[in-house]
C-alpha positions as CSV (number, residue, x, y, z in Angstrom):
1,X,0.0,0.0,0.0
2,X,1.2,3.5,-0.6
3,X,2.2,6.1,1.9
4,X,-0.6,8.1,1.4
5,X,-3.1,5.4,1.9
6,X,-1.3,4.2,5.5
7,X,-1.3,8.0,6.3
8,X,-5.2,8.0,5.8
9,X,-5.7,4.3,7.1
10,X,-3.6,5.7,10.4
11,X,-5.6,8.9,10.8
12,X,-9.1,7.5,10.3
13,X,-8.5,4.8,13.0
14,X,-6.4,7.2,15.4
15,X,-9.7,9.6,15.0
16,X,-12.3,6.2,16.1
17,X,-9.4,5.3,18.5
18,X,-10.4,8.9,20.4
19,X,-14.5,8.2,20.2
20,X,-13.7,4.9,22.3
21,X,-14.4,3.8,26.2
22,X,-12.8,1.1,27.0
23,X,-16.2,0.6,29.4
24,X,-17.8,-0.6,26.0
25,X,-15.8,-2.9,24.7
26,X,-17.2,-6.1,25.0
27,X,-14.0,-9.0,25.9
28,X,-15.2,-11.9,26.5
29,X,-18.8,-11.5,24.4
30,X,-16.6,-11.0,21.0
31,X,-15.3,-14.3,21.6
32,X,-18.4,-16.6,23.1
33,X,-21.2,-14.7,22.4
34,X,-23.9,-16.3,19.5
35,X,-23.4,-13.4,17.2
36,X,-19.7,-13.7,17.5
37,X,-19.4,-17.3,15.1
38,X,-16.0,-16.4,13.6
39,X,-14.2,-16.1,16.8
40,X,-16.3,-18.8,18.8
41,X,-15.1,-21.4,15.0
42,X,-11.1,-19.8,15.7
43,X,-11.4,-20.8,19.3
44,X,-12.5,-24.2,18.8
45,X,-10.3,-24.7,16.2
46,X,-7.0,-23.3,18.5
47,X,-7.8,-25.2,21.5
48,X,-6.0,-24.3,24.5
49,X,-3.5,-21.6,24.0
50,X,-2.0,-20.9,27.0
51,X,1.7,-20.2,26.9
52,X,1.4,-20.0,23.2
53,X,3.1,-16.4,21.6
54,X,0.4,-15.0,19.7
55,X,0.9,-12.0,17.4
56,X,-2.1,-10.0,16.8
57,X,-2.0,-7.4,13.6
58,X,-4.6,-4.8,13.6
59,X,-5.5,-5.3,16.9
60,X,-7.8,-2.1,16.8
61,X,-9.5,-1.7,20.2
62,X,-7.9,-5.3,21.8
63,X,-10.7,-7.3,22.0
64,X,-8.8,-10.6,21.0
65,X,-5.4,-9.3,22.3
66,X,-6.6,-9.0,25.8
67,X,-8.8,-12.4,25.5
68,X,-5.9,-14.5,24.6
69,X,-3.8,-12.7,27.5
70,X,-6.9,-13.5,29.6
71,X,-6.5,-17.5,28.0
72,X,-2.8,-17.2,29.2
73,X,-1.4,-16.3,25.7
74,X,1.9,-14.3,25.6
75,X,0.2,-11.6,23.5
76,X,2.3,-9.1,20.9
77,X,-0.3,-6.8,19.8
78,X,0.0,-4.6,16.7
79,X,-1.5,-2.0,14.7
80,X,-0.9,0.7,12.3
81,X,-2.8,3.6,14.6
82,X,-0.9,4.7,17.9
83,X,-4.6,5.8,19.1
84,X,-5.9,2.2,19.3
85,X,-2.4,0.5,20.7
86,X,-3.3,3.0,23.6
87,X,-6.8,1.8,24.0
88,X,-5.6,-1.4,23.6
89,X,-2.9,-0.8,26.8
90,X,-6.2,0.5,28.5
91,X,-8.1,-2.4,28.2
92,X,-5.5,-5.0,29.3
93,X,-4.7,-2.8,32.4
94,X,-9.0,-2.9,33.2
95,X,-8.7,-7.0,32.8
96,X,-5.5,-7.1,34.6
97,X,-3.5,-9.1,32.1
98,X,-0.1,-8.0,30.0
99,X,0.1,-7.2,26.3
100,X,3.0,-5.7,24.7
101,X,2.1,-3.6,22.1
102,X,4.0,-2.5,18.4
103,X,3.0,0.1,16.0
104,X,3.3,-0.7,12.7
105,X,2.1,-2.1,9.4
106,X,1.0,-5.2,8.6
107,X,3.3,-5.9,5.8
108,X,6.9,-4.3,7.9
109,X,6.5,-6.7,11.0
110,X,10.0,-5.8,12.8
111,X,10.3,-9.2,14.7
112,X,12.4,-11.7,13.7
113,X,11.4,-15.0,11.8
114,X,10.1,-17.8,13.3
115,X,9.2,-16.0,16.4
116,X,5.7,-16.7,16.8
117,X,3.0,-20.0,18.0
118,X,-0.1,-18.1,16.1
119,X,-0.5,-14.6,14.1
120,X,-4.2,-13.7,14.2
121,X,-6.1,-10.7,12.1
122,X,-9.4,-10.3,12.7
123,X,-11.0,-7.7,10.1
124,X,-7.5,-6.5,8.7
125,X,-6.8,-8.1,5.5
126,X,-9.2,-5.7,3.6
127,X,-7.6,-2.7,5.3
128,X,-4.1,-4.0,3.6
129,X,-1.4,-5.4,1.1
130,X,-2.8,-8.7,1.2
131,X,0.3,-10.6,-0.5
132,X,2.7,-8.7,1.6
133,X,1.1,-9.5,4.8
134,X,0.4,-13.3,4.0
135,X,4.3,-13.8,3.5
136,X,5.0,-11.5,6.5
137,X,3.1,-13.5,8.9
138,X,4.3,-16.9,7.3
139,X,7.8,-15.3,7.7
140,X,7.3,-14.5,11.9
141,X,5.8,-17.8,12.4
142,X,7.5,-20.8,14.0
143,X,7.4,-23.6,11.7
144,X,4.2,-25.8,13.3
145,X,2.8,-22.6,13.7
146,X,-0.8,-21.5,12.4
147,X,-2.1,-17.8,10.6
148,X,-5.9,-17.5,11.4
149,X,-7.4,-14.5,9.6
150,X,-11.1,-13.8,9.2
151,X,-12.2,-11.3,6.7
152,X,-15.2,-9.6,5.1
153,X,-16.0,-11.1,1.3
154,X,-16.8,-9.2,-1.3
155,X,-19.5,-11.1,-4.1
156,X,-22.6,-10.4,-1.6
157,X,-24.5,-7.6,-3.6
158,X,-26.9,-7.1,-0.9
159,X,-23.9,-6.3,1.7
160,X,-21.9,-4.5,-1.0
161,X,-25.5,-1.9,-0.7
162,X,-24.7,-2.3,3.2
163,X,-21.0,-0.9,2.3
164,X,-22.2,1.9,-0.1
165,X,-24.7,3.3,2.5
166,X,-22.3,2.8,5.3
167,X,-19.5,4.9,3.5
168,X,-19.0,7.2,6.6
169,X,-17.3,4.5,9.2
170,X,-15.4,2.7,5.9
171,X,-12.1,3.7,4.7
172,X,-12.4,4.3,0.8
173,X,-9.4,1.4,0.4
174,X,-10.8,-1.0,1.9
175,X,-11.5,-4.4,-0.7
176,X,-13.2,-7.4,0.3
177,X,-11.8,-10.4,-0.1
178,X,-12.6,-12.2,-2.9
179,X,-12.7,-16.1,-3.5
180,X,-9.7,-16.5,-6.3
181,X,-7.4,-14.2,-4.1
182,X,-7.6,-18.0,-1.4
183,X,-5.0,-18.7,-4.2
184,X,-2.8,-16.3,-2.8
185,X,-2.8,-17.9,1.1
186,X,-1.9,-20.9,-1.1
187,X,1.5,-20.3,-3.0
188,X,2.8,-19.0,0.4
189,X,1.5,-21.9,2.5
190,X,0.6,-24.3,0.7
191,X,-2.9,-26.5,1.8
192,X,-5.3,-23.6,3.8
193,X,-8.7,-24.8,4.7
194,X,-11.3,-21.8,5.2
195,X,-14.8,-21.7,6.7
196,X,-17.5,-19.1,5.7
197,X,-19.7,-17.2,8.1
198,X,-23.3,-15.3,7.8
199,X,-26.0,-15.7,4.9
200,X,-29.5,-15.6,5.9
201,X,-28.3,-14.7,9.7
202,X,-27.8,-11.4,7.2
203,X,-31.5,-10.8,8.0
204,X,-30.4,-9.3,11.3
205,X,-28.7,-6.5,9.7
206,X,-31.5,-6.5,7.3
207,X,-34.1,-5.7,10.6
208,X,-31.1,-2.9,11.8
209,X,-32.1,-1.6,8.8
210,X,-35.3,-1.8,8.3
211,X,-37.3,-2.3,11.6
212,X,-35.1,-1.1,14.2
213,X,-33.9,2.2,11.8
214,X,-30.3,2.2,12.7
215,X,-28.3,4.7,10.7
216,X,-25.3,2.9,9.3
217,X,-23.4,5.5,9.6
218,X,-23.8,6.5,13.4
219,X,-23.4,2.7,14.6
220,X,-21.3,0.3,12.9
221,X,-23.8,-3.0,12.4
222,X,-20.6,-5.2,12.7
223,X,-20.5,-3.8,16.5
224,X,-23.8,-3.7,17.4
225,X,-24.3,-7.5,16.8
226,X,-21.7,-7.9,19.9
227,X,-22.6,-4.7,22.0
228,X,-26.4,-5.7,21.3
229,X,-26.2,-9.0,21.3
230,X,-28.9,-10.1,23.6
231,X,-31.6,-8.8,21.2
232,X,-30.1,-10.8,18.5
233,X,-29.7,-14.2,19.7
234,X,-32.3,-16.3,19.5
235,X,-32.9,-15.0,15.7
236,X,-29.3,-15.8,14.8
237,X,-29.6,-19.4,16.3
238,X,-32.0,-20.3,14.4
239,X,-30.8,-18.6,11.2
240,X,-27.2,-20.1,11.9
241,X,-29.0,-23.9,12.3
242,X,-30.3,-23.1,8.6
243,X,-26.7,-21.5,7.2
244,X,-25.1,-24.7,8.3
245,X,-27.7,-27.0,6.4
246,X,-28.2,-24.5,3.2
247,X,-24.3,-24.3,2.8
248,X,-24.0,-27.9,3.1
249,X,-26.5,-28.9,0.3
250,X,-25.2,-25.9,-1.8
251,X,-21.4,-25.2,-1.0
252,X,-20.9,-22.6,-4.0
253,X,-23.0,-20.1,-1.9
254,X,-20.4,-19.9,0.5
255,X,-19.1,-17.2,-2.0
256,X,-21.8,-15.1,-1.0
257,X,-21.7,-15.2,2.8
258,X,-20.5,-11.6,4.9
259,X,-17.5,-13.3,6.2
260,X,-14.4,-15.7,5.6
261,X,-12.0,-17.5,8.1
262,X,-9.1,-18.5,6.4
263,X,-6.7,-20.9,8.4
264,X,-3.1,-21.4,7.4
265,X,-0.4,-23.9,8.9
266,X,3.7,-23.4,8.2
267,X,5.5,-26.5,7.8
């Protein structure tokens, strides 16, 4: 990415970085709440990671940095916006556990190879060089070691509405990931598997919208499934329940679900 983009990535998230109290941010409900089935699949998937050295990039506000230092994770958490490292530093000192934090981009990691158990990004790669990052987080992992990102995708063309409507809390270069670019988490690691998130459970953005007249623009929908999520959990059940079947009897509409997890293993 060019210098001018990173100056306007950095000053967008610095300027969020001031709007947020640390008394909002919800820890523990990112990771185990209903609405939260990216991070409740990763968990699952990592098993117990305590005493593992996790790298976080773009840790934003610290939600996952300070749960994994709360799991007993040695935590490294990173991001391109000095604002949100702070908030970050906040947070952990509120939960009473340690992470070190870096400023920096996501493709210029300055820690040595092989240095890390797991590199997570949560809601980064479409902030970013994609390539560039891939082969930095394959370079700072141990070998053994796993890279688990999740990501927004980009073929839905009722979300890409969501997106165009929503243009005041979105950077303009941000790009969703799209399906052929897996090809790319490929050639650097070789065999990836991946697992796709919200379809119909879309509905409950869709009654944001529509019933409960949230502006886009003044509340992020992404946040107020986790913040909120109490009025939205029953619905998503029972949506998720028919995801699950739907995308099993017709796989080539995973394509058109609102997220991606993408895990990745070094050799």
């Amino acid at each position: 990415m060019g210098n001018i983009t990173l100056i306007k990535e950095e000053a967008f998230h610095d300027e969020w970085a001031d709007s947020i109290d640390i008394n909002t941010v919800m820890v523990d409900e990112s990771f185990e709440c209903a609405t939260a089935p990216e991070n409740r699949f990763i968990m699952q998937k990592l098993g117990d990671i305590s005493g593992k050295k996790i790298l976080e990039l773009g840790a934003g506000a610290g939600e996952a940095s300070v749960y994994f230092a709360k799991k007993g994770a040695d935590v490294t958490a990173t991001d391109l916006s000095g604002g949100m490292l702070q908030v970050v530093t906040r947070l952990a000192a509120k939960y009473g556990v340690s992470v070190k934090t870096e400023k920096c981009a996501s493709d210029a990691l300055p820690f040595a190879n092989n240095s890390f158990d797991i590199v997570y990004a949560a809601n980064l790669l479409h902030h970013v060089d994609i390539a560039k990052t891939i082969k930095e987080a394959h370079r700072v992992l141990k070998p053994g070691g796993c890279f688990i990102s999740f990501a927004p995708l980009a073929h839905n063309p009722i979300i890409n509405i969501y997106r165009r409507l929503a243009s005041g809390v979105r950077t303009p270069d941000e790009h969703p990931i799209k399906m052929n670019q897996l090809a790319m988490f490929k050639e650097t690691f070789g065999n990836i598997s991946f697992h796709t998130t919200w379809l119909f459970t879309n509905l409950i953005f869709v009654k944001m919208f529509l019933i409960e007249k949230i502006d886009p623009n003044k509340e992020r929908y992404w946040n107020r499934k986790i913040t909120r999520y109490s009025l939205y959990e029953k619905l998503y059940i029972r949506l998720e329940k028919f995801d699950r079947i739907f995308l099993k009897v017709f796989p080539f509409m995973r394509r058109y679900c609102w997220n991606i997890v993408i895990f990745c293993s070094k050799k």
